[in-house]
PLY file of the C-alpha trace (Angstrom):
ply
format ascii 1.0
element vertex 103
property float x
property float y
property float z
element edge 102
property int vertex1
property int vertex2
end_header
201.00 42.87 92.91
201.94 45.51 95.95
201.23 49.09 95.55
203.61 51.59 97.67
202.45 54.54 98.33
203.52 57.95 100.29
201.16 61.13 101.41
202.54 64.24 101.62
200.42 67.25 102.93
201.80 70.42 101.33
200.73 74.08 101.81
199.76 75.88 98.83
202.78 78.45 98.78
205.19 75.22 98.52
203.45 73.41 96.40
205.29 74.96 92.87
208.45 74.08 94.10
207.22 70.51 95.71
205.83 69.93 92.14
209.23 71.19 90.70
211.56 68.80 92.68
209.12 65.54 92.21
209.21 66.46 87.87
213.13 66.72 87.90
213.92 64.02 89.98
216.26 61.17 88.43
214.36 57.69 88.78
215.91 54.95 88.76
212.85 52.70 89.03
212.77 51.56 85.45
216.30 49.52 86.22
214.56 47.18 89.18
213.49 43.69 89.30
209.73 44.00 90.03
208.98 47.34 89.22
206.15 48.36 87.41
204.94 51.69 87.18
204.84 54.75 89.26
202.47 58.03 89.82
203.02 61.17 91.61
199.10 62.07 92.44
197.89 65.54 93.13
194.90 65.68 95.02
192.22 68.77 95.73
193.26 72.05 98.25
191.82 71.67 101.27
192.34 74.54 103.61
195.15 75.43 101.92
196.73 72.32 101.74
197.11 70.03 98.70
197.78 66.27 99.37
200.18 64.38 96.91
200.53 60.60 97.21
204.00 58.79 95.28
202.11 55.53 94.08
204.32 53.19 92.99
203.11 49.49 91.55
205.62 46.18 92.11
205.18 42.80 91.08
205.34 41.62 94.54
206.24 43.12 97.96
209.61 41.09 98.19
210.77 43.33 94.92
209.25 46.52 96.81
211.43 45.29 100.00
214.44 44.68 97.51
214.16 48.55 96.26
213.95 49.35 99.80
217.31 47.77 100.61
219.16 49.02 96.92
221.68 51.52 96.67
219.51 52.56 94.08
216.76 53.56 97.18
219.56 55.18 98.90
221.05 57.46 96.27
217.22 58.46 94.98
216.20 59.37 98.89
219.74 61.05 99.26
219.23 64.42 100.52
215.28 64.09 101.80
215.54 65.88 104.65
216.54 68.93 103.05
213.69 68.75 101.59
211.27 68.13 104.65
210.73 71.81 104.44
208.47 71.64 101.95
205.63 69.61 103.03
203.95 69.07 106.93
205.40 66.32 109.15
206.77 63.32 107.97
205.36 61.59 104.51
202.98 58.90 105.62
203.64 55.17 104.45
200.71 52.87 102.91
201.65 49.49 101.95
198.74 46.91 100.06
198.93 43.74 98.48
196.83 43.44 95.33
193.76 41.00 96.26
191.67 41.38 92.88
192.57 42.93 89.39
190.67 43.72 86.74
192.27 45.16 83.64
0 1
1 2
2 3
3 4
4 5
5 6
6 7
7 8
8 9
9 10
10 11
11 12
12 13
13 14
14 15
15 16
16 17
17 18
18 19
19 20
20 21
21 22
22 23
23 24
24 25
25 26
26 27
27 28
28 29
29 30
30 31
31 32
32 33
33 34
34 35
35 36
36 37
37 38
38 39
39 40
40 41
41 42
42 43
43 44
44 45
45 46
46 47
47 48
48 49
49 50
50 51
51 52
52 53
53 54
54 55
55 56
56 57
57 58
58 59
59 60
60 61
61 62
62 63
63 64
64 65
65 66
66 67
67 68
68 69
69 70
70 71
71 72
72 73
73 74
74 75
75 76
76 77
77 78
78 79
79 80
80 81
81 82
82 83
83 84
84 85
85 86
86 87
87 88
88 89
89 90
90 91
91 92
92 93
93 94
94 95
95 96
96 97
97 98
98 99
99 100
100 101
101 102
């Protein structure tokens, strides 16, 4: 199992419409090889910031590095920079391989 995940530090004025875009998107996750779930996390405000993490759960990291290279990646990230404006810097990437489940 390989767990994808992105941070995104977001003021607290941007945050509605941060929210807004992430609930309307159009995934297209469900239709990959490998894919198994996904989570958009909201964390606590901290200095009036709120950190938000996209969590997304694969079968493996080849079928996370098959998304990666899918037309489906590039029409879903289509347009990102437009919205850069909404959150600080650039999202941060965290990658990890499953070592122990328990279900």
């Amino acid at each position: 199992m390989y767990l994808a995940m992105n941070r995104f530090t977001v003021t607290i004025e941007n945050a509605p419409a941060f929210e807004t875009l992430w609930l309307g998107r159009e995934s297209r996750l469900k239709d990959l090889d490998g894919f198994v779930e996904f989570h958009m996390l909201k964390g606590p405000e901290v200095d009036g910031t709120i950190l938000y993490a996209s969590h997304t759960v694969w079968a493996s990291e080849d079928a996370f590095l098959n998304w990666t290279k899918s037309d489906a990646f590039r029409a879903s990230h289509k347009g990102a920079k437009g919205t850069a404006k909404l959150h600080e810097g650039t999202p941060v990437f965290e990658g990890f391989t499953a070592i122990q489940q328990i279900s």
